[in-house]
Every structure is written in structure tokens, then in C-alpha cells.
C-alpha positions as CSV (number, residue, x, y, z in Angstrom):
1,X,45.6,84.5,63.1
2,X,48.5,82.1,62.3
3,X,51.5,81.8,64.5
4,X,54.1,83.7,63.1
5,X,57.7,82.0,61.8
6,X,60.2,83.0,64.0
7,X,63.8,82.5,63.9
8,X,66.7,82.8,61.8
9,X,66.7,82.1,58.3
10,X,67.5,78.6,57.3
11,X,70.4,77.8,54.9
12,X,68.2,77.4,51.9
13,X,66.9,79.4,48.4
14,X,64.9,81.8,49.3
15,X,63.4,84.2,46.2
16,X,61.8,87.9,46.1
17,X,58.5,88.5,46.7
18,X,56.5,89.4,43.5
19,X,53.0,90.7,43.5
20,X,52.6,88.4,40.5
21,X,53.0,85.5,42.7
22,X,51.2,86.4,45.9
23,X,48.1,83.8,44.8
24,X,50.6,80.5,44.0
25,X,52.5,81.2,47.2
26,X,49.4,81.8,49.8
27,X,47.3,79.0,47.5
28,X,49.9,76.2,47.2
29,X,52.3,77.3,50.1
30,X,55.6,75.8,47.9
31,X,58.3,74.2,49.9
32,X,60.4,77.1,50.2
33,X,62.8,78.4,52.6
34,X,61.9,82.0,52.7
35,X,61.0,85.5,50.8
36,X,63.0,88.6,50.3
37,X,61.4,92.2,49.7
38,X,62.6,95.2,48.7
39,X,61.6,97.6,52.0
40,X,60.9,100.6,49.9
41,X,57.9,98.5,48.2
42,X,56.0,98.6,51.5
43,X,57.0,101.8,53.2
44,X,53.2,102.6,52.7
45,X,50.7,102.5,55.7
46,X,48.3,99.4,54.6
47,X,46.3,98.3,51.3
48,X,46.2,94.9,49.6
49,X,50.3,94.7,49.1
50,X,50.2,94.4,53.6
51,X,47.5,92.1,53.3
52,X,49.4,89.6,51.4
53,X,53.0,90.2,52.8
54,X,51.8,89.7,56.4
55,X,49.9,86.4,55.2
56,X,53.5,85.6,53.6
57,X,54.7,86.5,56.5
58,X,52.7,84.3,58.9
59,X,54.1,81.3,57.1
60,X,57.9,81.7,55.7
61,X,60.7,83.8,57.5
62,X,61.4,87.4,55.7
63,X,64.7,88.9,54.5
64,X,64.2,93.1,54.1
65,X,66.5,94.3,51.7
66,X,66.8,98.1,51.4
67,X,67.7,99.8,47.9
68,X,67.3,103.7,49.0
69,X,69.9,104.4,52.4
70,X,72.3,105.6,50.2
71,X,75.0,103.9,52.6
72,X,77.5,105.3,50.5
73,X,76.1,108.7,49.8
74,X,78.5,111.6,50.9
75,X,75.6,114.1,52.4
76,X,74.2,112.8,55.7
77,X,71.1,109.7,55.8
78,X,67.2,110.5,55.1
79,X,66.0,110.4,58.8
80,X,62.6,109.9,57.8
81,X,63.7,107.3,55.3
82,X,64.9,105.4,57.7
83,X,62.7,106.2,60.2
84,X,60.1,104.7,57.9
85,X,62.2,101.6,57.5
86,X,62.7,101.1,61.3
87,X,58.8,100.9,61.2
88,X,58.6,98.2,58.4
89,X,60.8,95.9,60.3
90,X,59.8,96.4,63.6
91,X,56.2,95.2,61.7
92,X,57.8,92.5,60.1
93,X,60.6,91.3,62.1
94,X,62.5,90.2,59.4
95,X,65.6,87.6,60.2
96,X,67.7,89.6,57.9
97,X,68.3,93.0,56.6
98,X,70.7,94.0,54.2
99,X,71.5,97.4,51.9
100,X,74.1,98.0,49.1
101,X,77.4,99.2,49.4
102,X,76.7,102.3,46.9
103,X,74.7,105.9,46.9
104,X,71.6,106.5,45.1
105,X,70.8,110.0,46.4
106,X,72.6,113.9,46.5
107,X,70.9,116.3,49.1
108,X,66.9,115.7,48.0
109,X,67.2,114.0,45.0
110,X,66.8,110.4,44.4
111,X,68.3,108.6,41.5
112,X,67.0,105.3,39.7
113,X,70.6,103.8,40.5
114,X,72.9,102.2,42.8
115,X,76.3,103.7,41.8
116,X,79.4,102.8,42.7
117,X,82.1,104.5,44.9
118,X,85.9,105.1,45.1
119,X,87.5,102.9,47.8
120,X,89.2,105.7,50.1
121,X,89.6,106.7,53.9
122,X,87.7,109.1,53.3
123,X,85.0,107.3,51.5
124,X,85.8,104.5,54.3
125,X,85.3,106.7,57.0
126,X,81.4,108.1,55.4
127,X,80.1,104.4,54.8
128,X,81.3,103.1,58.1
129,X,79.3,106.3,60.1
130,X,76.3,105.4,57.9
131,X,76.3,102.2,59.1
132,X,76.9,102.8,62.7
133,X,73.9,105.4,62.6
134,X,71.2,102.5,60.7
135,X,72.6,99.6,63.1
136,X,71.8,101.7,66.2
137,X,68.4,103.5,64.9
138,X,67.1,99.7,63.4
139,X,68.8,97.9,66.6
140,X,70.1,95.4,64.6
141,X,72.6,94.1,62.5
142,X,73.0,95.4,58.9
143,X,74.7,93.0,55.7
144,X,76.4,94.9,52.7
145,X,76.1,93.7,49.5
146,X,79.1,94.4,47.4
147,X,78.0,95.8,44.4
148,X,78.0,95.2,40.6
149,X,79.6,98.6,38.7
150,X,80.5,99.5,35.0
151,X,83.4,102.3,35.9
152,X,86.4,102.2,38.3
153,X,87.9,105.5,40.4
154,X,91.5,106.4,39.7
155,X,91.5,107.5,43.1
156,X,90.7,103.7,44.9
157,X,93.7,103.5,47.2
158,X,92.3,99.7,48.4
159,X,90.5,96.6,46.5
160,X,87.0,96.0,46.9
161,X,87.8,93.0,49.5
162,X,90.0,95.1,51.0
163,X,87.6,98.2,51.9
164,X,84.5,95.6,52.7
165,X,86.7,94.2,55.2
166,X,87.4,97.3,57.0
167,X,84.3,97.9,57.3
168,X,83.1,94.8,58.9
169,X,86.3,95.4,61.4
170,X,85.2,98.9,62.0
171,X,81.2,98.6,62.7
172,X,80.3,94.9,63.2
173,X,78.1,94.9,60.4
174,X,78.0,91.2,58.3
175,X,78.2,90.9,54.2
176,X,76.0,89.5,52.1
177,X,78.0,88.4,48.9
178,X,76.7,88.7,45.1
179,X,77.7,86.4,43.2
180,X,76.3,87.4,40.3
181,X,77.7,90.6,40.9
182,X,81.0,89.3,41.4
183,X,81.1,87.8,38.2
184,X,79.4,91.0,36.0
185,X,82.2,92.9,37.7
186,X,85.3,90.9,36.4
187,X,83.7,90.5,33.2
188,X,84.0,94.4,33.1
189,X,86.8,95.4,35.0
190,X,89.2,92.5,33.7
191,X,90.1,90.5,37.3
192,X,89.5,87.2,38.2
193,X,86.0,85.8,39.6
194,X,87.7,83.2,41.4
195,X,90.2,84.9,43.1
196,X,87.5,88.0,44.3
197,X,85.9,84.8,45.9
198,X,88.8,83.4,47.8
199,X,89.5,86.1,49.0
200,X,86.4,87.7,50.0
201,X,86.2,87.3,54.2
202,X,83.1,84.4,54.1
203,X,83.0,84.3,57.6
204,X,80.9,87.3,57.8
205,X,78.7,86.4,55.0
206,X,75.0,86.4,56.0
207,X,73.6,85.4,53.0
208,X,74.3,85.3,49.4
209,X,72.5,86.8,46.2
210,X,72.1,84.5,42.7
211,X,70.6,86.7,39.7
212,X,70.4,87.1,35.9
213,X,73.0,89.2,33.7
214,X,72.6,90.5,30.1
215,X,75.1,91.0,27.7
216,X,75.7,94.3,26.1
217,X,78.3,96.5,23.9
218,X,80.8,99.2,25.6
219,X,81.9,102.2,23.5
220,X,85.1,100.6,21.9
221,X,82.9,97.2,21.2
222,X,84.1,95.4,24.0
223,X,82.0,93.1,25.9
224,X,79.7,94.7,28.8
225,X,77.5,92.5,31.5
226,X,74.8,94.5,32.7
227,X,73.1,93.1,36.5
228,X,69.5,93.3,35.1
229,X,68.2,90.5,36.9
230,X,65.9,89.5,34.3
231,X,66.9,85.9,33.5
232,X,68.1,82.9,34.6
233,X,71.4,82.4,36.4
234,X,74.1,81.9,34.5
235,X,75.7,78.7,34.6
236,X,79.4,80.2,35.1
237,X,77.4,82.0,38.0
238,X,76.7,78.7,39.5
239,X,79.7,77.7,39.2
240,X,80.7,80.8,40.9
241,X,78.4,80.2,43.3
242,X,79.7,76.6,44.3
243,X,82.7,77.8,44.9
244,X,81.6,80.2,47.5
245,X,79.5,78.0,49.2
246,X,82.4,75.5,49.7
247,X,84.3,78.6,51.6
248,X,80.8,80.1,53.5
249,X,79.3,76.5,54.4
250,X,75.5,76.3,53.7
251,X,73.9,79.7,53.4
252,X,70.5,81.7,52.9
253,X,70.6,82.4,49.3
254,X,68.6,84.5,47.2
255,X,67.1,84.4,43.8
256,X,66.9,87.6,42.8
257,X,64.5,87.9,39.6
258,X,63.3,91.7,39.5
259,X,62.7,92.6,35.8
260,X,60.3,90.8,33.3
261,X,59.7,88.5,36.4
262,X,58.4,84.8,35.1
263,X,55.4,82.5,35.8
264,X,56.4,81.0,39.7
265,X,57.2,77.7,38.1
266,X,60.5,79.0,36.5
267,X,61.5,81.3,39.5
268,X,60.8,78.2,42.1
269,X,62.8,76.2,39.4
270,X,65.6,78.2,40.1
271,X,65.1,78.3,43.5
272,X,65.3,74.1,43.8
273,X,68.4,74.4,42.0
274,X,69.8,76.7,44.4
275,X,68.5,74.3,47.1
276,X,70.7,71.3,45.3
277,X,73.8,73.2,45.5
278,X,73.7,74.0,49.0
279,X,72.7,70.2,49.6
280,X,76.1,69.3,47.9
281,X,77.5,71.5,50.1
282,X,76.6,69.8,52.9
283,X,76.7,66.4,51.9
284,X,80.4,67.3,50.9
285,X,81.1,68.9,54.0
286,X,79.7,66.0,56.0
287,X,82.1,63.5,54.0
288,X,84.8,65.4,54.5
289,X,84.4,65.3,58.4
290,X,83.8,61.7,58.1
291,X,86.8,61.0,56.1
292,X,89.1,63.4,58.8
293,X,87.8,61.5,61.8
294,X,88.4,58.0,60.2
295,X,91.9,58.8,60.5
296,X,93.4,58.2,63.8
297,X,96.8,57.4,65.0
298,X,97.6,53.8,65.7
């Protein structure tokens, strides 16, 4: 059997895993720099969608990224949910994990949803013991993704940035920052992209997301951005995205492409893109070093 990849993951594009493209992957092995899945795709035992993932597996680094913890959920976590996800990466030993600052679930229901959450102590105080409890049962460190929502809480007593960053104070966890997300979220709630960037806290960013948005109507006719990831990136997202790269430094980033998911061409496409960006970043980051150090005192 092939050695596996080990290590962390390298500041590059990375995309999701789609059982569309499990052939063009294993067949042509693209110069990539490594594959996200969803963990609740493979909570299963074994069968053909194993097969390929630990041949993936064998020859790019792996990002888990968990859509059902309900981090934000007010009743207590699934223990066999996440004792099931313990088991997928201790299988897998992926370089990252990450979940979603939201809730999905309300005692043994589970919704088709990530919803958002007002940004309280009290809501604070839940997230922060969820986290505690899935960073000591996984023994390893958790990113939260800041979220994309459609509705805000009259309640909130704090920003966004504000409550993230308490939470990386309280448990140690890291971030992994949405652009896209960012940007679907201003659209709706009427604040400035640019702003949400400088201020988010990049030093604890992990990795950052990159994904498609739609366009749609609210009830009063006014415009509504819908994270559908089902289409290219925006080009305001890149934009978007530059700008947090120049504050994180080069960083794993994902192309997340989930609904009517293209030929591999177009999503690696996307991916290179990604790639150029972060090698701006670094090529700007290296002049900028260059020019500081020519500078000396005579």
C-alpha cells in the first residue's frame, strides 16, 4: 500500500471531494494541494465511497469538515455522533477539522440546515462547552467557520467578530474564515465586507473557504444572496478574498462547490485560480520584506 501523506496542510487550493471526480483524481493525480470531505458522508463502516477516499487519501492530505455537531445547538452534543466522527478521523488522520458556528438539531431531530444564532453570554457560554467537549473527545484542535445567515437576533448583545473572538480566547479552538460567507452576509444584513475582514482576528485562521452564491428576491423585493455553492466564485469574492489573504499570509483554502457540482476541469480551474492569489500573496509579502530590509541607517 502507498505511504500515506502526512503533515500539515500546505498553503494551497484545496477542493471537496466529489464522488463524480474520484476517477480524474486517482487516474490523472492533478497537481493539487489537498481534498476536503464532509465527515457525515463517510460515517459508514466500508463500501466503494472508503475505497476511493483512502486511495485519495494515500496521495493528498485530507481536511474533515463536519456539518452535523450542532456546535451551536442549545440541548447537549450527539455522543454517538461524535463518537462516530472520532472514528473517521482517527481512520483518516486528517490535518484539519473544522465545524460551523450554528445548530442544525433540537433533542432527536435533525434539520437540512445550518441556522444561525443570537450572539449572547448565554449563547457564548453553550458554544464554548461544545467545543471544549469535541476538542477533548477528537484530541485535537477544532476551526469554526463563521457562518452565512438570512435573519439577525434582536437580542445579539456582541458583533459576529466580537463573539468568534471570545471564543477562540475561551477554548483554544482556531477559525476557519468564509469568505464567501462574509460577503452573502453584508449583502443581507447591510455592513461592510471590508471592514468584517479587517477586523476578523486572522491570526487564528486555519484555513479559509471560497464558494458560489445566488442571487434571489426577499419579501419587500430587496436583494437576497443565498450560499448555494453551486457556481463559480464571485469576482467581488476574490476580491474579498485577496484582501484576507494579505492580513492571514498564505493559507489552505477551500473551493467549496457542493450543488450541481461541474466536470473536474472547471472545479480544478477554480482551484488554480485560488493557487494564483495565494502566490501573489507571497510574492508580495516577499517584496515587502525585501524592500524593509534594504533600508538601513547610515
Amino acid at each position: 500500500m502507498a505511504q500515506r501523506q502526512t503533515g500539515p496542510i500546505p498553503p494551497r487550493a484545496g477542493v471537496g471531494l466529489k464522488p463524480q471526480h474520484y476517477r480524474d483524481i486517482l487516474d490523472a493525480e492533478p497537481d493539487i494541494g489537498w481534498f476536503e470531505i464532509h465527515a457525515e458522508n463517510y460515517m459508514g463502516e466500508g463500501g466503494p465511497p472508503h475505497a476511493y477516499l483512502t486511495a485519495v487519501r494515500e496521495r493528498y492530505p485530507l481536511s474533515l469538515h463536519g456539518v452535523g455537531l450542532s456546535i451551536g445547538g442549545s440541548g447537549p452534543l450527539d455522543k454517538d455522533h461524535l463518537a462516530r466522527l472520532k472514528a473517521l478521523a482517527d481512520r483518516y488522520e486528517p490535518a484539519l477539522f473544522s465545524e460551523h458556528l450554528a445548530w442544525s438539531s433540537h433533542d432527536t431531530v435533525y434539520l437540512n440546515d445550518l441556522l444561525p444564532l443570537p450572539y449572547t453570554e448565554a449563547t457564548l457560554a453553550t458554544v464554548c462547552g461544545h467545543i471544549d467537549e469535541v476538542q477533548e473527545a477528537l484530541g485535537r484542535q477544532m476551526l469554526l467557520e463563521n457562518p452565512s445567515t438570512y435573519v439577525a437576533f434582536a437580542a445579539t448583545s456582541m458583533s459576529e467578530v466580537e463573539f468568534l473572538r471570545e471564543i477562540v480566547r475561551r477554548t483554544g479552538c482556531g477559525l476557519l474564515l468564509d469568505v464567501n460567507n462574509v460577503f452573502v452576509q453584508a449583502a443581507n444584513h447591510g455592513f461592510d465586507a471590508a471592514a468584517y475582514v479587517d477586523g476578523f482576528p486572522a491570526e487564528h485562521v486555519g484555513e479559509i473557504h471560497l464558494g458560489g452564491h445566488a442571487e434571489d428576491a426577499d419579501d419587500d423585493g430587496s436583494a437576497l444572496l443565498i450560499d448555494d455553492h453551486g457556481r463559480e466564485v464571485a469576482d467581488p469574492v476574490w476580491a474579498l478574498y485577496a484582501r484576507a489573504l494579505a492580513r492571514t499570509g498564505p493559507t489552505p483554502t477551500l473551493i467549496e462547490w457542493d450543488n450541481d457540482v461541474p466536470a473536474w476541469a472547471t472545479l480544478f480551474a477554480e482551484a488554480r485560480r485560488a493557487d494564483a492569489v495565494i502566490a501573489d500573496t507571497v510574492w508580495s509579502d516577499a517584496l515587502s520584506a525585501d524592500q524593509h530590509g534594504s533600508c538601513v541607517a547610515v
